[in-house]
C-alpha positions as CSV (number, residue, x, y, z in Angstrom):
1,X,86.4,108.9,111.5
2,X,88.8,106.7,112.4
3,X,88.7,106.0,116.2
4,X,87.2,102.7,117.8
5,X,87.3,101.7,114.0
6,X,88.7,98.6,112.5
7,X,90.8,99.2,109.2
8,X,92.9,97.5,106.4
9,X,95.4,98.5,104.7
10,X,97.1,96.9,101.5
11,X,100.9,97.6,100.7
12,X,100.8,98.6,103.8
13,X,104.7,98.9,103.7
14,X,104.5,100.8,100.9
15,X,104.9,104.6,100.7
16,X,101.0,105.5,100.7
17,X,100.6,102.4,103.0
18,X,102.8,103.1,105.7
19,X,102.2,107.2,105.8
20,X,98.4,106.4,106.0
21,X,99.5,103.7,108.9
22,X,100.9,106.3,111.1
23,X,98.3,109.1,110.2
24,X,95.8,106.7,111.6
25,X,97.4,105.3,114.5
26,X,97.2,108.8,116.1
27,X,93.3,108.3,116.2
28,X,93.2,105.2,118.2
29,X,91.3,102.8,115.9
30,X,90.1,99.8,117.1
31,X,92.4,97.6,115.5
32,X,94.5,98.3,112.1
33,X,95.6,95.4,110.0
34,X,98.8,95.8,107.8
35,X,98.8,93.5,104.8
36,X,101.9,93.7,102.6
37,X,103.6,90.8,100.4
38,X,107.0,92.3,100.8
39,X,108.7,90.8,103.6
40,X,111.6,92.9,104.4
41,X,109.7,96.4,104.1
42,X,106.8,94.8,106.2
43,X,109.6,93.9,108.8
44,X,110.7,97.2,109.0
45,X,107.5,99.3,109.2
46,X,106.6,96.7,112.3
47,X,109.7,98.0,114.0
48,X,108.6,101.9,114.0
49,X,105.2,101.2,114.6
50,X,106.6,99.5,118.0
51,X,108.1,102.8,118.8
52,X,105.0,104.8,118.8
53,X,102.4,101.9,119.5
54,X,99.1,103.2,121.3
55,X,97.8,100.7,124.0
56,X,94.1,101.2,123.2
57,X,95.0,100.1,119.1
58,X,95.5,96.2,118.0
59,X,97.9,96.1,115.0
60,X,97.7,93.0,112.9
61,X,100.7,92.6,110.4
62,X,100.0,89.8,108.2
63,X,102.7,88.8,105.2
64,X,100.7,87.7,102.2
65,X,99.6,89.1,98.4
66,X,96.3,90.5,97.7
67,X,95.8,87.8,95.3
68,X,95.3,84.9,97.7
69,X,91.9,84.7,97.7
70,X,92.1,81.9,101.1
71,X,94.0,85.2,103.0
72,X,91.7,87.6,101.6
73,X,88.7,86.2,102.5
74,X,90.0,84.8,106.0
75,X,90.8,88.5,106.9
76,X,87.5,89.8,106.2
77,X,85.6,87.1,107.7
78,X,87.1,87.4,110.8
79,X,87.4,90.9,111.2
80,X,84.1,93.0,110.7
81,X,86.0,96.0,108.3
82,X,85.0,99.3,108.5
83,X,87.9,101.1,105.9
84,X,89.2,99.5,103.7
85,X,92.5,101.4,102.4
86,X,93.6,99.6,98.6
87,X,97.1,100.5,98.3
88,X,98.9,97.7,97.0
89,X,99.7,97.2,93.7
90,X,102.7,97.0,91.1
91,X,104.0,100.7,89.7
92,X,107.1,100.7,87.9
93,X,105.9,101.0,84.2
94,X,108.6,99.3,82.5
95,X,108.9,96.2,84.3
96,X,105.2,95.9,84.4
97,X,105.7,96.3,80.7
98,X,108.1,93.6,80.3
99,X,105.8,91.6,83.1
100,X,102.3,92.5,81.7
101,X,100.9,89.1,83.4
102,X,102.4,90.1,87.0
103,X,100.8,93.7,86.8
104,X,97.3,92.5,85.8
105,X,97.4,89.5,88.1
106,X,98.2,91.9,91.0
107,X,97.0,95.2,90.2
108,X,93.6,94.0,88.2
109,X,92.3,90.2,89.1
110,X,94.0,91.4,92.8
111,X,91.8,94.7,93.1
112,X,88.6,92.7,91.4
113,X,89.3,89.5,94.5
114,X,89.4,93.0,97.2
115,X,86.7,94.1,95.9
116,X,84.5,90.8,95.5
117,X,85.4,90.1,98.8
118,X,85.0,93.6,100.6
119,X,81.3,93.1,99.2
120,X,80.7,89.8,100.6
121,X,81.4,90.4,103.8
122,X,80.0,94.3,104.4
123,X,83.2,96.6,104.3
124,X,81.5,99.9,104.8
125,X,84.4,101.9,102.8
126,X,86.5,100.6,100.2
127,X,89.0,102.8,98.9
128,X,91.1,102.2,96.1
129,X,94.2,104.2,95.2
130,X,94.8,104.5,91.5
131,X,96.9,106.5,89.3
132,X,97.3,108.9,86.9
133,X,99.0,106.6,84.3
134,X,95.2,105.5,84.6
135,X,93.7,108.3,81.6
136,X,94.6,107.2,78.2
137,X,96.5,105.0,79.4
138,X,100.0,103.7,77.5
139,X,101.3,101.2,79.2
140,X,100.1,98.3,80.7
141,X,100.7,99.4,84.2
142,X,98.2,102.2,83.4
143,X,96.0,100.1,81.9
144,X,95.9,97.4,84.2
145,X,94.8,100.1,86.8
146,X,91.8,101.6,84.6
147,X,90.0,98.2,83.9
148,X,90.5,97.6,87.7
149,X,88.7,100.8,87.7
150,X,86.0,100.4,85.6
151,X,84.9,96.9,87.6
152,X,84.9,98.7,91.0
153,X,82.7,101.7,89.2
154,X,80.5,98.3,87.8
155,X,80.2,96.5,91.0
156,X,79.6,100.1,92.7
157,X,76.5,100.4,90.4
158,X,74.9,97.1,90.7
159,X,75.2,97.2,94.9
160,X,74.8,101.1,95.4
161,X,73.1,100.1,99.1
162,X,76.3,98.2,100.0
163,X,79.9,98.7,100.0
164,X,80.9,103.0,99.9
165,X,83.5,102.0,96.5
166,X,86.2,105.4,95.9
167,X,88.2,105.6,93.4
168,X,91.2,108.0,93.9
169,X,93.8,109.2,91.4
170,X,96.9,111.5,91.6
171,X,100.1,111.6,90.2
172,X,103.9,110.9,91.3
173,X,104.6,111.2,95.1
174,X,107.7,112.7,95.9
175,X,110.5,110.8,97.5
176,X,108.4,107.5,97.4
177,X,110.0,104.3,97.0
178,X,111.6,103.7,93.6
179,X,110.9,107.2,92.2
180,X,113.0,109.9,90.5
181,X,114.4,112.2,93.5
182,X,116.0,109.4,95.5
183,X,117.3,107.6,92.2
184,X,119.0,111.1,91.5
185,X,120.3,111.5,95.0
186,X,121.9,107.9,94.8
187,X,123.4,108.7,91.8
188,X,124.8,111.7,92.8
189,X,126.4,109.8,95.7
190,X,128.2,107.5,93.6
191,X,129.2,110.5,91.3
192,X,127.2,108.7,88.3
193,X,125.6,111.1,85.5
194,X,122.1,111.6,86.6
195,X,119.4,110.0,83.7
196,X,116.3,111.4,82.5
197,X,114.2,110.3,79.4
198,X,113.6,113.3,78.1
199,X,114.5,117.0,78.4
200,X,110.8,118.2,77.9
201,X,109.4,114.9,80.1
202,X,107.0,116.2,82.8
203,X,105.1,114.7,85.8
204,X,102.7,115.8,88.6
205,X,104.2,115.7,91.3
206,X,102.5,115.4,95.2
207,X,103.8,115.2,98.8
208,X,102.4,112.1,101.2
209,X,101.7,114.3,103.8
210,X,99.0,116.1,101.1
211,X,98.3,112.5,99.8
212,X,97.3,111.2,103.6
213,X,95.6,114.1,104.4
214,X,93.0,114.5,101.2
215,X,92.2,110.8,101.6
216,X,91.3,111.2,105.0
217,X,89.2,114.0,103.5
218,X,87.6,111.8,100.9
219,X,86.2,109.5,103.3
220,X,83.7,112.2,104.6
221,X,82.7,113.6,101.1
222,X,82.9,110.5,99.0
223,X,79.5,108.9,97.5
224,X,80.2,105.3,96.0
225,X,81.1,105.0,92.6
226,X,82.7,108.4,92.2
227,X,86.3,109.1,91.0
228,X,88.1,111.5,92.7
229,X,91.1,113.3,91.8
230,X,93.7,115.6,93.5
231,X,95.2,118.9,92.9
232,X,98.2,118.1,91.4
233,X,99.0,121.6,90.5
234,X,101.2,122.3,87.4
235,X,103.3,119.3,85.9
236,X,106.6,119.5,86.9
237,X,109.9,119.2,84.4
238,X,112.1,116.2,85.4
239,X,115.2,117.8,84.2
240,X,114.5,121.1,86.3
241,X,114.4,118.5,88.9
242,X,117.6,117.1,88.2
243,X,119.2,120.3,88.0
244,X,117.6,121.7,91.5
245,X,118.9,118.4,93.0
246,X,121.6,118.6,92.3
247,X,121.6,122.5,93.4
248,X,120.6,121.1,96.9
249,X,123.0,118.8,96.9
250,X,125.9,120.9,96.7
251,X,127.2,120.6,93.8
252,X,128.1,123.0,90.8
253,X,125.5,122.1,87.8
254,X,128.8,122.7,85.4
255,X,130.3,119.3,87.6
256,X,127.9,116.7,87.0
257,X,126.6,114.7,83.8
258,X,123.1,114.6,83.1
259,X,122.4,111.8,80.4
260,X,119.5,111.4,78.4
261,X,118.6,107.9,78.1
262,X,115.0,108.3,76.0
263,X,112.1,107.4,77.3
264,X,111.3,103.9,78.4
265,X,108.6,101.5,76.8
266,X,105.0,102.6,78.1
267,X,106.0,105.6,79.0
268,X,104.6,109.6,78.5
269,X,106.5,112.6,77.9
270,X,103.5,113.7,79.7
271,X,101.3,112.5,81.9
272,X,97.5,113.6,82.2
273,X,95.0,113.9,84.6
274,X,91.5,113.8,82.4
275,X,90.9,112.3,79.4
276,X,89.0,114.4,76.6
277,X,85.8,113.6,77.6
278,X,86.0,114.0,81.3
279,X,85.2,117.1,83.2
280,X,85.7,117.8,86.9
281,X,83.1,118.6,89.5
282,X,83.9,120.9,92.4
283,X,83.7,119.2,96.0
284,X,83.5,121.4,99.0
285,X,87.0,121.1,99.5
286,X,89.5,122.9,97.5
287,X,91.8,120.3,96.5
288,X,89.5,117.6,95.6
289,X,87.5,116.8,92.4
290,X,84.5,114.1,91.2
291,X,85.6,113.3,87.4
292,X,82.4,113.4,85.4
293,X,81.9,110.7,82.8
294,X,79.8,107.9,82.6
295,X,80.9,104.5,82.6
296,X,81.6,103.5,78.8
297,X,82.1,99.7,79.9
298,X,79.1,97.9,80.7
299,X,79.0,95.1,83.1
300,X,79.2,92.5,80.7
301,X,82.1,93.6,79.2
302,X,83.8,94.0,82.4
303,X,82.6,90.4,83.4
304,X,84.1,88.5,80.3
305,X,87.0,91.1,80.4
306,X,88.1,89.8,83.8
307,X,87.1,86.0,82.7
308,X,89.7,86.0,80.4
309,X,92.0,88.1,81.9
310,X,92.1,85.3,84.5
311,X,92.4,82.7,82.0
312,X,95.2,84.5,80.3
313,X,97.5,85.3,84.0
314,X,96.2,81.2,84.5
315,X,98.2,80.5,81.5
316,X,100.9,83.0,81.5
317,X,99.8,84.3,78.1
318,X,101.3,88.2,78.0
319,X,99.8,88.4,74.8
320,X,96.7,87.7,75.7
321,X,96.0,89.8,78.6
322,X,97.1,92.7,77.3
323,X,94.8,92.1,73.6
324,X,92.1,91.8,76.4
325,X,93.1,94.9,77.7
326,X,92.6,96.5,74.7
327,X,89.7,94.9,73.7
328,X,87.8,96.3,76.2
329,X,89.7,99.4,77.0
330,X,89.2,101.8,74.0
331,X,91.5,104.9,75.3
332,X,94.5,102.4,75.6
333,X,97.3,103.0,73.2
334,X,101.1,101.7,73.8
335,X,103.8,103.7,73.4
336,X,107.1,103.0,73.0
337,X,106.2,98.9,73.0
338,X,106.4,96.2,71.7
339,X,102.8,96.0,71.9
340,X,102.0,99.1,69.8
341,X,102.0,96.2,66.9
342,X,98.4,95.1,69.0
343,X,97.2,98.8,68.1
């Protein structure tokens, strides 16, 4: 699948980026180019790929943003792309709340600009890593995500002889960069009180080494336009997590504080993998399911959706990227907000 191949990766640094970077490297690809706007992270993940370089592999690592359409479409003209891997985007929930113009810049008009330009130039596979956060979504993180969703479902439709578009959604990877674990760790290392939302908060939880491996997977099942989703098995309590941290860790559960904090703006107590209407299709593997539903967006919508999303980001206008949002995005509903007033 992936040997003699040429491949990109976006936020290639990143936690799905740089675990797929190394998977692959072991199956001497042609060449593998590593595109990441972080400069520091980008720095480091160039110094452990030099310790475990193949000879027969060229790596490209190239510092830049997915929304710089002159870097974008310089890439991909000069390199004939086989895999596309869509990894980069903006996560955190409520700073892309407070930041709703930098999420949709980034994680929508930047994911429509990959797309656009992965057609243009003949990508064969162009996979694009979304979230859970993505199904009725309440924040604009998730949100931001699901239009960027519903164009690559669009653009998969109207070019089905093209470009192989996948859609691929899980939940929470453990340990990644930024996420609950290694905040409770820290905090356990300074002797602070560890801080959850909420007692009854919950979140599917998956490893990157199950991550890396199902998308490798999807590849070879995949047909374009499909969502796919993961076996997330059972949501997971984050204050049984605290506690077994802090189990692991050592320490006596009667010694350390855990503080409720409530939960942040745009954020679930629980998080869900299917809307109402969906339903899931088997595959023939185990772990990985088509969502059935149709596309409720139609193309024009999604055109003069992004239109004004760009003029919105173009203008810095929070307010009115995220009434676009909603606009065209029916299952969207903040919570916890200040834009639950736009509801």
């Amino acid at each position: 699948m992936f040997k003699n191949k040429c491949i990109l990766i976006t936020g290639a640094a990143g936690t799905i980026g740089s675990a797929l970077t190394h998977f692959i490297l072991s199956y001497n690809p042609k060449k593998i180019i590593l595109l990441d706007a972080a400069e520091t992270p980008l720095y480091n993940l160039e110094h452990t790929i030099d310790s475990v370089n193949s000879e027969s592999t060229t790596i490209q690592f190239v510092l830049g943003s997915i929304t710089n359409s002159a870097l974008i479409n310089k890439l991909l003209s000069e390199n004939k792309i086989d895999i596309l891997f869509h990894t980069a985007a903006y996560k955190h929930v409520p700073l892309i709340e407070k930041q709703p113009v930098e999420g949709i810049k980034v994680n929508s008009l930047g994911t429509k600009l990959l797309a656009d330009a992965a057609l243009k130039y003949g990508v064969n596979q162009f996979v694009f890593i979304s979230t859970d956060k993505a199904v009725n979504p309440s924040s604009v993180m998730g949100a931001s995500k699901l239009i960027a969703e519903k164009y690559i479902k669009t653009l998969s439709e109207s070019h089905r002889e093209s470009t192989c578009f996948v859609t691929v959604r899980f939940g929470n990877i453990i340990d990644s960069n930024g996420s609950v674990i290694p905040l409770f760790k820290e905090q356990l290392k300074n002797k602070k009180p560890l801080t959850i939302t909420h007692k009854k908060a919950t979140r599917y939880l998956i490893s990157i080494s199950k991550v890396v491996s199902l998308l490798s997977k999807s590849l070879a099942l995949a047909k374009t336009g499909e969502i796919l989703v993961f076996e997330m098995g059972k949501p997971q309590s984050i204050y049984d997590i605290a506690i077994a941290t802090i189990k692991e860790a050592g320490y006596n559960i009667q010694d350390v504080q855990i503080k409720i904090i409530g939960l942040r703006p745009g954020e679930k107590l629980h998080e869900e993998l299917l809307s109402e209407n969906d339903s899931l299709e088997a595959t023939e593997h185990p772990e990985i399911y088509v969502v059935n539903k149709p596309n409720t967006v139609s193309s024009t919508e999604i055109v003069r959706a992004f239109r004004n999303l760009q003029k919105g980001v173009e203008m810095y206008d929070a307010l009115a990227v995220v009434k676009e949002l909603k606009r065209t995005l029916q299952s969207y509903k903040s919570v916890n907000s200040e834009f639950e007033a736009l509801d």
